[in-house]
Structures are given as C-alpha cells and as structure tokens.
C-alpha positions in Angstrom: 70.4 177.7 -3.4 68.7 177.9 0.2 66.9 180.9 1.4 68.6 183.6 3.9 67.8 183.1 6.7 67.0 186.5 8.5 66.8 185.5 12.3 65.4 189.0 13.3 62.0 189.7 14.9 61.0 193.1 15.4 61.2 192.2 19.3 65.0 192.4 18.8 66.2 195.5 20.7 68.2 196.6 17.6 65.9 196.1 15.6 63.2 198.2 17.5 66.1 200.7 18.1 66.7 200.8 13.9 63.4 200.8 12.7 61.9 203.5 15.2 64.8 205.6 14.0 64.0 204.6 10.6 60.4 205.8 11.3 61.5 209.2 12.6 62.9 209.7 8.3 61.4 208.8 4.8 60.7 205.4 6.1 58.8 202.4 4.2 57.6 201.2 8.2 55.6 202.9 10.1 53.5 202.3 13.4 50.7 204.0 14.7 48.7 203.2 18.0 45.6 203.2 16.2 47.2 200.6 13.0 47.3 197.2 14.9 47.7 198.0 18.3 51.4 199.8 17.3 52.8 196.9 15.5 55.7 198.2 12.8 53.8 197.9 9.7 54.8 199.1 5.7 53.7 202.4 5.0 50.6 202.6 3.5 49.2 199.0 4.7 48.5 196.9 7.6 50.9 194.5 6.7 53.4 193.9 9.7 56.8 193.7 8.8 56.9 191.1 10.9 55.1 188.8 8.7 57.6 189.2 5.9 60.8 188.1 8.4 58.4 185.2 9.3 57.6 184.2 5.8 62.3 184.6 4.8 62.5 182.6 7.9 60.4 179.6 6.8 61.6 179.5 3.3 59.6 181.7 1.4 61.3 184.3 -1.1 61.1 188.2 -1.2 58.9 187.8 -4.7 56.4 185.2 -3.1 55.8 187.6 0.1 54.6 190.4 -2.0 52.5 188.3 -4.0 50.7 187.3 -1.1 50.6 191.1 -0.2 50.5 192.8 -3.2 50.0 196.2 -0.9 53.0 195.9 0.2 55.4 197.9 -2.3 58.4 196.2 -3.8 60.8 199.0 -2.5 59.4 199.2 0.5 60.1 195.4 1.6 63.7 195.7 0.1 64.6 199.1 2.0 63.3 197.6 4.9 65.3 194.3 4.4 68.3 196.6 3.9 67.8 198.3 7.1 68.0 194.5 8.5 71.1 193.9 6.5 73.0 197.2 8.2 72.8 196.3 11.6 76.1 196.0 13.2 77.4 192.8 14.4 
C-alpha cells in the first residue's frame, strides 16, 4: 500500500486559517516569533510541522517521522494530521 499523500503546506491559506485557530485552543502546534522566526511548530519542540507534511509527501510514514524526531509526541502529530484531514473540500 502507497503512502497518503497529504499535498498541504502550511503556506495553504486554510491551512494557516485552521491551524492559527487551532492555536488559539489546546493545540499540539504552536508558533511564537521568538521559536523559528514564527514558523508553526509542535508544542513543546522546534520541530516544524512542516517538516512532517514534507517527510508524508515523499514517502515516509507517520512512525518513521517521529523516530527521526522523537520530541515530537505521537498524539501531537496525529491531532495535527487530523486537523489536516477536516478541512473542507
């Protein structure tokens, strides 16, 4: 079975419409002008959440992301992903 394919980046304008609500409740993301320059990181790190739509989007699976970033928590990448998943059409 291939990968999902997301085919978001946080550029999206629903995406930085979602996740800055998202932000605003109990969120996994956060941002902060003094955490990379603003960028929507997970909670907690300086992981961008960027970086785990780039790894879905060339191949890589949810489990192989957060070895690579083991900061990152497990729930945190899937709420995140659901977030993703909810966006209307």
């Amino acid at each position: 079975r291939s990968p999902k394919k997301i085919g978001l980046s946080c550029t999206d304008d629903f995406a930085q419409t979602s996740l800055t609500m998202a932000v605003l409740d109990h969120s996994p993301i956060t941002s902060s002008p003094n955490v990379l320059g603003g960028a929507l990181v997970f909670t907690g790190t300086r992981v961008p959440v960027q970086t785990l739509l780039d790894y879905l989007n060339d191949g890589f699976t949810l489990t192989q992301f957060l070895e690579f970033f083991p900061s990152v928590p497990r729930s945190d990448a899937e709420e995140f992903l659901r977030i993703l998943e909810n966006k209307p059409e």
